[in-house]
C-alpha positions as CSV (number, residue, x, y, z in Angstrom):
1,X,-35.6,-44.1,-32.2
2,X,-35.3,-40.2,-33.0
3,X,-33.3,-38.3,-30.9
4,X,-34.4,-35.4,-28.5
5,X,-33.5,-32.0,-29.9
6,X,-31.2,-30.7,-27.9
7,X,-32.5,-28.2,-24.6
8,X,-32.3,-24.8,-25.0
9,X,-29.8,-24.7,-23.0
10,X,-27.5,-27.0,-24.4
11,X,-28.2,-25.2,-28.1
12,X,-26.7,-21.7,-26.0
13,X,-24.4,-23.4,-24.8
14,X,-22.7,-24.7,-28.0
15,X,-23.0,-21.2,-29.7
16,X,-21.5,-19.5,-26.4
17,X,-18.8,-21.7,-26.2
18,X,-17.6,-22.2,-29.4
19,X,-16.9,-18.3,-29.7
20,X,-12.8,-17.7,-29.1
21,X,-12.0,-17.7,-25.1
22,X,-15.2,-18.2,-23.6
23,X,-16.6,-20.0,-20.6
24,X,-19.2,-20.6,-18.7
25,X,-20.3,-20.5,-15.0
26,X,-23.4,-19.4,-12.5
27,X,-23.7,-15.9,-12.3
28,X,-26.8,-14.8,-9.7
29,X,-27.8,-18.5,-9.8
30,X,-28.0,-18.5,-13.8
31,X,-26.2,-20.1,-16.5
32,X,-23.7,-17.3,-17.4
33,X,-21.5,-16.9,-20.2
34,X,-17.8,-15.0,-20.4
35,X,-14.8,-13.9,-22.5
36,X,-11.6,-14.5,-20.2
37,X,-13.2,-15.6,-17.0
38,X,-14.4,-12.3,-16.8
39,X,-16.4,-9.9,-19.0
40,X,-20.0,-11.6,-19.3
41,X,-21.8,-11.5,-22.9
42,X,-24.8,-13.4,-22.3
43,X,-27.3,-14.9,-19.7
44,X,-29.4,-17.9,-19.9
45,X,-32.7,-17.2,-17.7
46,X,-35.0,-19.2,-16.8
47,X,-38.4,-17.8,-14.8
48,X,-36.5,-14.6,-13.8
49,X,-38.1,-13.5,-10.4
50,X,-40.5,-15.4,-11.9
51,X,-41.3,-13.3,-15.0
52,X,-42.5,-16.5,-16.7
53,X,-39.8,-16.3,-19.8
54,X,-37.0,-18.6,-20.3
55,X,-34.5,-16.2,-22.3
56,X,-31.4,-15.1,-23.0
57,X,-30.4,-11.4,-21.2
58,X,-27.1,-10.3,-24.0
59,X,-25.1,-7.6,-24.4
60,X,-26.0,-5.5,-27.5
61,X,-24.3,-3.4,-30.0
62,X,-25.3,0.5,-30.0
63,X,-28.9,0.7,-32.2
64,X,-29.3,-2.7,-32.6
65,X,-31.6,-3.1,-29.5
66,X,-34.5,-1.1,-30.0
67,X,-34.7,-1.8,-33.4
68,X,-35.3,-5.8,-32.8
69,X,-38.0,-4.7,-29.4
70,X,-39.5,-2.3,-32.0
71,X,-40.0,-4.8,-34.9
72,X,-40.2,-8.3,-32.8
73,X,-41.9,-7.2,-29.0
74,X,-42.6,-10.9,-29.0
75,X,-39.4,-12.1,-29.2
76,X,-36.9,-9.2,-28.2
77,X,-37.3,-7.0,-24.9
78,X,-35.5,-5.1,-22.6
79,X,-34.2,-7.2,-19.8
80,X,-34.3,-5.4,-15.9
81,X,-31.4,-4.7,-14.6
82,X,-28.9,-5.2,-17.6
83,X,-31.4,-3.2,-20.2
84,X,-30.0,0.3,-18.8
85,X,-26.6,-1.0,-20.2
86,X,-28.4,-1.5,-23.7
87,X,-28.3,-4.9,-23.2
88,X,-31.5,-7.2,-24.8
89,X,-33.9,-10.2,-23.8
90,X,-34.0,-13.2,-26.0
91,X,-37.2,-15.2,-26.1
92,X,-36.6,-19.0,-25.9
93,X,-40.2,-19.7,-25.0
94,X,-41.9,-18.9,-28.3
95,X,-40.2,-21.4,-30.9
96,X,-37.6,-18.8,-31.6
97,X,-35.0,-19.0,-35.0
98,X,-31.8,-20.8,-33.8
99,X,-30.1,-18.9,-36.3
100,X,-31.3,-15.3,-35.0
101,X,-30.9,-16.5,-31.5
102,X,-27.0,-17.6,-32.6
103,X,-26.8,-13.7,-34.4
104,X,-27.4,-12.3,-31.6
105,X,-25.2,-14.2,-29.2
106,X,-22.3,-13.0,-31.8
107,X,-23.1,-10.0,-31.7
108,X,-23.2,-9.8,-27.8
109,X,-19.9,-11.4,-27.9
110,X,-18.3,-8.8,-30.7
111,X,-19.9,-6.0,-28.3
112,X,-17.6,-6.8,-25.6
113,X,-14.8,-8.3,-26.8
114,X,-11.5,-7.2,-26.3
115,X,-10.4,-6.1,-30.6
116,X,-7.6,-8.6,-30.5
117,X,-10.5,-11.5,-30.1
118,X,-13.0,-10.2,-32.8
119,X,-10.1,-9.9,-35.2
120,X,-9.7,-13.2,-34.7
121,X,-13.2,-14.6,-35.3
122,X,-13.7,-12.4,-38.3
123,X,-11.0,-13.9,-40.0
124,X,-12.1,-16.2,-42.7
């Protein structure tokens, strides 16, 4: 018998928490990702105010954003509240590219991270 692919969830999960000093706990009623218990890196929504998306809101490097919205609107958006922050939506909906999705959950993570951290997960 085949097994199930893994939810979307569980797949964020994995690449969230396998990042150095991370954890996971509900933030505004969503699956919420952190570095040290406190400075959150990534979201996992699902129906948002019921905005019909199951996503990922993240933290984003300076530029990175509106490049991705620009070239992939279907995949990549500005999330509400967190977008003023330059943050950026994730599609999960639309048979997204684990590998992408997992790119830009690093990235959210390097964003924020405190230097000591990122040193740490660049190192070979």
């Amino acid at each position: 018998m085949p097994h199930a692919a893994p939810s979307p969830l569980a797949r964020v999960r994995k690449i969230c928490l396998s990042l150095p000093e991370t954890t996971e706990r509900l933030s505004h009623g969503a699956p919420s990702f952190f570095i040290r218990d406190k400075i959150g890196f990534v979201n996992y929504m699902d129906n948002h105010h019921d905005d019909g998306r199951l996503a990922l809101w993240c933290a984003c490097p300076p530029g990175m954003r509106d490049g991705l919205v620009k070239a992939q609107p279907d995949q990549y958006f500005v999330p509400p509240y967190v977008g003023f922050r330059g943050w950026i939506g994730v599609r999960l909906d639309r048979g997204p590219d684990w590998d992408d999705v997992g790119r830009v959950i690093r990235e959210a993570y390097v964003a924020v991270a405190p230097k000591r951290l990122v040193a740490a997960l660049e190192k070979p």
